[in-house]
C-alpha positions as CSV (number, residue, x, y, z in Angstrom):
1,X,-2.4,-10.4,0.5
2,X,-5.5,-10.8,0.5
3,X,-6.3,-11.6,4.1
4,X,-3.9,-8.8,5.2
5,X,-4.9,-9.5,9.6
6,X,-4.0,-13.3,8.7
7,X,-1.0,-12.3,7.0
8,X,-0.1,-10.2,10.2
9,X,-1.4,-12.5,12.4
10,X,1.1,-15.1,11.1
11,X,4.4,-12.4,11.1
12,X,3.4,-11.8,15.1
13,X,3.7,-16.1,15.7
14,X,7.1,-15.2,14.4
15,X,7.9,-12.2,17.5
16,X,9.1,-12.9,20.2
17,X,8.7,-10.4,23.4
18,X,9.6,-7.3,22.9
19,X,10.2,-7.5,19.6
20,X,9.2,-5.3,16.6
21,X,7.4,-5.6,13.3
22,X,8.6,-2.4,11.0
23,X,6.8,-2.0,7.9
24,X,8.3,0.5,4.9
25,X,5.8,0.7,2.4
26,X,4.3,2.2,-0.5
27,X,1.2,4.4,0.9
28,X,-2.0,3.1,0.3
29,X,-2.9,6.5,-1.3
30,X,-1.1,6.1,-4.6
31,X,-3.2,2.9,-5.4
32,X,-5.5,5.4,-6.5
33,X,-3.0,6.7,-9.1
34,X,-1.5,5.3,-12.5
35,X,1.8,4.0,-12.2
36,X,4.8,5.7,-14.1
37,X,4.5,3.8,-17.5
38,X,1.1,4.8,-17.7
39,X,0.9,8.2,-16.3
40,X,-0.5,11.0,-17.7
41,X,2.0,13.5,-17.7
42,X,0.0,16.7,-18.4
43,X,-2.4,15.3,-14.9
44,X,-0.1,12.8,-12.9
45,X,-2.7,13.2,-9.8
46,X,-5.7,12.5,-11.6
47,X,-7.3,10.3,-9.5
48,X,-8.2,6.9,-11.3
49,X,-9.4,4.3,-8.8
50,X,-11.3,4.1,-5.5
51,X,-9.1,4.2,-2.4
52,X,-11.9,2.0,-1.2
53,X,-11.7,-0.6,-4.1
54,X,-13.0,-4.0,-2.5
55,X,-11.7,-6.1,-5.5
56,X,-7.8,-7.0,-6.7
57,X,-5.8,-4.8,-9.1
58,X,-5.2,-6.6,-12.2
59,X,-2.4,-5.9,-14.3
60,X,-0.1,-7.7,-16.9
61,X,2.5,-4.5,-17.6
62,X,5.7,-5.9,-16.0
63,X,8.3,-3.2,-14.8
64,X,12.3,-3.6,-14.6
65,X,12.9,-1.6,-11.4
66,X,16.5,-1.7,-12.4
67,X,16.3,-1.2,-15.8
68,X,12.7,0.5,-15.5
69,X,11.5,-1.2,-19.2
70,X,8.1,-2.9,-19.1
71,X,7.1,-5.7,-20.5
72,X,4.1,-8.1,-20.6
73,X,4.1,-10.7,-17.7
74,X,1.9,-13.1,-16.6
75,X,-1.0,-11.6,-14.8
76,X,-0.4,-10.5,-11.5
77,X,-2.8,-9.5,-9.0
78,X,-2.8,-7.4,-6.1
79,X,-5.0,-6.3,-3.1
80,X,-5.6,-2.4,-2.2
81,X,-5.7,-2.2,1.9
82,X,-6.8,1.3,3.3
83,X,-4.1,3.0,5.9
84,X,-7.0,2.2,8.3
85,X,-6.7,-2.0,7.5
86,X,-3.3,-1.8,7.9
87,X,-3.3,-0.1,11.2
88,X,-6.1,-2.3,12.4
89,X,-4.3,-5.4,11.7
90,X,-1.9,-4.8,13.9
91,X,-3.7,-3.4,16.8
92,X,-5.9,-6.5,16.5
93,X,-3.1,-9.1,15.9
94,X,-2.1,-7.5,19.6
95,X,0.6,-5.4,19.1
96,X,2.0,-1.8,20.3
97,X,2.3,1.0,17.7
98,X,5.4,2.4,18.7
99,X,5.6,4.7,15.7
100,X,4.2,5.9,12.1
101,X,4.8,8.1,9.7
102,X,4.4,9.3,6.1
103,X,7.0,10.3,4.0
104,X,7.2,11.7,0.3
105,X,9.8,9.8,-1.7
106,X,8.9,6.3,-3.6
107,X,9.8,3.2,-2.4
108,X,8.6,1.1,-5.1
109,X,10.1,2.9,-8.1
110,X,6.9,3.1,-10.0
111,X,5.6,6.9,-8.6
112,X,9.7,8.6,-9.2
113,X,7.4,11.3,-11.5
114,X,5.1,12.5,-7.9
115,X,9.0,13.3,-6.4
116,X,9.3,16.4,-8.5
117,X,5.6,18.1,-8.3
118,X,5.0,21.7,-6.7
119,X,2.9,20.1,-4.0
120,X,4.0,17.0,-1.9
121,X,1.3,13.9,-2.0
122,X,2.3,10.7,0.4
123,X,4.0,7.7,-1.6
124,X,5.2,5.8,1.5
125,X,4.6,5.2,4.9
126,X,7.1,3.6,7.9
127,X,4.9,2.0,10.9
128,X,6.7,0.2,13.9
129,X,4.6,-2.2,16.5
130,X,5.9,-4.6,19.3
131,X,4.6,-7.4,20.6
132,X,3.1,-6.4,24.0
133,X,5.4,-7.8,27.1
C-alpha cells in the first residue's frame, strides 16, 4: 500500500461503533532481511536494507507458500512501513489501540529459518484498535 493512512482510513468507513480493526502481520523489522530463498545461511541476520527505505521493494522471485518452490513472476512491488506509520495510521484515522504486541513465529512463511536461532528477533506483530464510541 502505498498510502498506508488512506488504506486505513478507508477500512475505518467500513467500522461501525464499537467495532475493531485487528491486524496480524509480518513485523516491519524483517523488511530489512533476505527472505528464505535468498538467505544466507552462515548470517541469516545480516542486515540488508534500510528499515527506513522510502522507495518500494521490487522483486520478481515468486514463492509457493504451500509448496515453498519459487519461481519467476511478474514483478511485484511492495511498500516497507515503519512500526511507527503503522501505529500512526490508526491513531490518526481515529481509532483506540486497545492492544499490541510482538511475537516471534512467521506469519508469512518466507522467515521459517529466524524460528530456530539462539536469540529471538520479531517476525510478526498483532495490533487491535476500535473505533471510538
Amino acid at each position: 500500500m502505498p498510502d498506508l493512512p488512506g488504506f486505513i482510513t478507508v477500512l475505518v468507513g467500513l467500522l461501525r461503533p464499537g467495532d475493531s480493526l485487528p491486524i496480524y502481520e509480518m513485523h516491519p523489522f524483517l523488511d530489512m532481511l533476505d527472505p528464505l530463498g535468498q538467505a544466507d545461511p552462515v548470517h541469516p541476520l545480516e542486515l540488508r536494507h534500510s528499515y527506513f527505505k522510502p522507495d518500494p521493494f521490487v522483486d520478481t522471485n515468486g514463492l509457493d507458500y504451500y509448496s515453498h518452490q519459487d519461481y519467476e513472476s511478474k514483478p511485484q512491488y511492495w511498500f516497507h512501513h515503519k512500526l511507527s506509520d503503522i501505529v500512526s495510521a490508526v491513531l490518526q484515522a481515529g481509532l483506540v489501540l486497545n492492544a499490541f504486541d510482538e511475537y516471534a513465529h512467521d506469519v508469512s512463511n518466507n522467515f521459517q529459518h529466524l524460528e530456530g536461532l539462539p536469540v529471538s528477533v520479531p517476525t510478526c506483530y498483532i495490533l487491535e484498535a476500535r473505533l471510538h464510541n
